[in-house]
Structure formats: C-alpha cells, structure tokens
N, C-alpha and C positions, 0 to 999 in steps of 0.2 A: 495368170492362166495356170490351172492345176492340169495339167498331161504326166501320161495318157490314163485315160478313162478306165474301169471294167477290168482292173488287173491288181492281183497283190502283189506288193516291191516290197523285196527284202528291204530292212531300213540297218545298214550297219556303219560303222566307225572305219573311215582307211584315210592314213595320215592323220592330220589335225585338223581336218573338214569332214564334217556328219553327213549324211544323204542328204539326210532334209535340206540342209543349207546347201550343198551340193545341187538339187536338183531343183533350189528356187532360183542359183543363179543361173543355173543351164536353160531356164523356163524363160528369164531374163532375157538370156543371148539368143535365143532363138527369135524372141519377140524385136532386138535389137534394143533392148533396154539396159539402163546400169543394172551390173551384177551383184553388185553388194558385199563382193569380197574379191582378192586378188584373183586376177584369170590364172596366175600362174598356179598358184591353190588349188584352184576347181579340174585344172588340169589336170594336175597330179592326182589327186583323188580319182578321175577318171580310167588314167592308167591302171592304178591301182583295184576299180572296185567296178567287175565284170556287169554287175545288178545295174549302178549306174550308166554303164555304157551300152545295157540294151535298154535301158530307160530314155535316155539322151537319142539314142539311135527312132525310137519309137515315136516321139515325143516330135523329132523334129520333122516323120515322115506324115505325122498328123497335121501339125504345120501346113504344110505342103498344102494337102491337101485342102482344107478349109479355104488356104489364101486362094487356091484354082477354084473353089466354091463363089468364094466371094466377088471374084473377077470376072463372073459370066455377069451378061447384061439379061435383064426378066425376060427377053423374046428372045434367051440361048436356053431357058429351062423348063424342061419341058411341064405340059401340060397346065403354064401360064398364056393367058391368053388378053395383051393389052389391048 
C-alpha cells in the first residue's frame, strides 16, 4: 500500500534507516504485515524524523478509514439499491 496520497514527503536519512525503508515498513505494520526490518529501527527513526511521524500518523488515519469503507454492507451505502 503506498499512503498517503496527494502530498509531497520530505524523503531524508535519521539514523541508519532512510524514509523510504522507513515508511514501507510503517505501510507494513499498519496493514499488519512483516516489516522488513527491525521494529526497533523503524522506531527509532520515528522519534527521530518529524516528516515520518506525520507520515505514519496520516497513513494510518487513512487506514482507518477505508477499513470503515470496506465494512459497510451495499444496503449501508447510499444510493445502492439491491
């Protein structure tokens, strides 16, 4: 999953974890997937790297949402008509 959409992300270096790989494992844990590198890592880099943590923070309110999308039944949406 590439989140979130329709935004430029700074892409920079904190600690010995890059955004990028930062923010495929954070894409990872959200989905409840392996992350591909130590959590303890991704951590750190979080504390570390403000960009990421409104990334992370965005990312996982997108989530959210979609999953509340996906869990309605076709006669909760409107303007479906079985």
């Amino acid at each position: 999953m590439r989140l979130p959409f329709g935004r430029a992300w700074t892409m920079v270096h904190h600690g010995d974890v890059r955004c990028e790989v930062a923010r495929e494992a954070l894409s990872a844990r959200i989905d409840g997937e392996y992350e591909g590198v130590p959590s303890a890592r991704v951590d750190e880099h979080l504390r570390e790297c403000p960009s990421c943590r409104s990334w992370y923070a965005v990312a996982g309110r997108q989530s959210e949402s979609l999953s509340e999308i996906g869990d309605q039944q076709p006669a909760d949406l409107p303007g479906i008509d079985l």
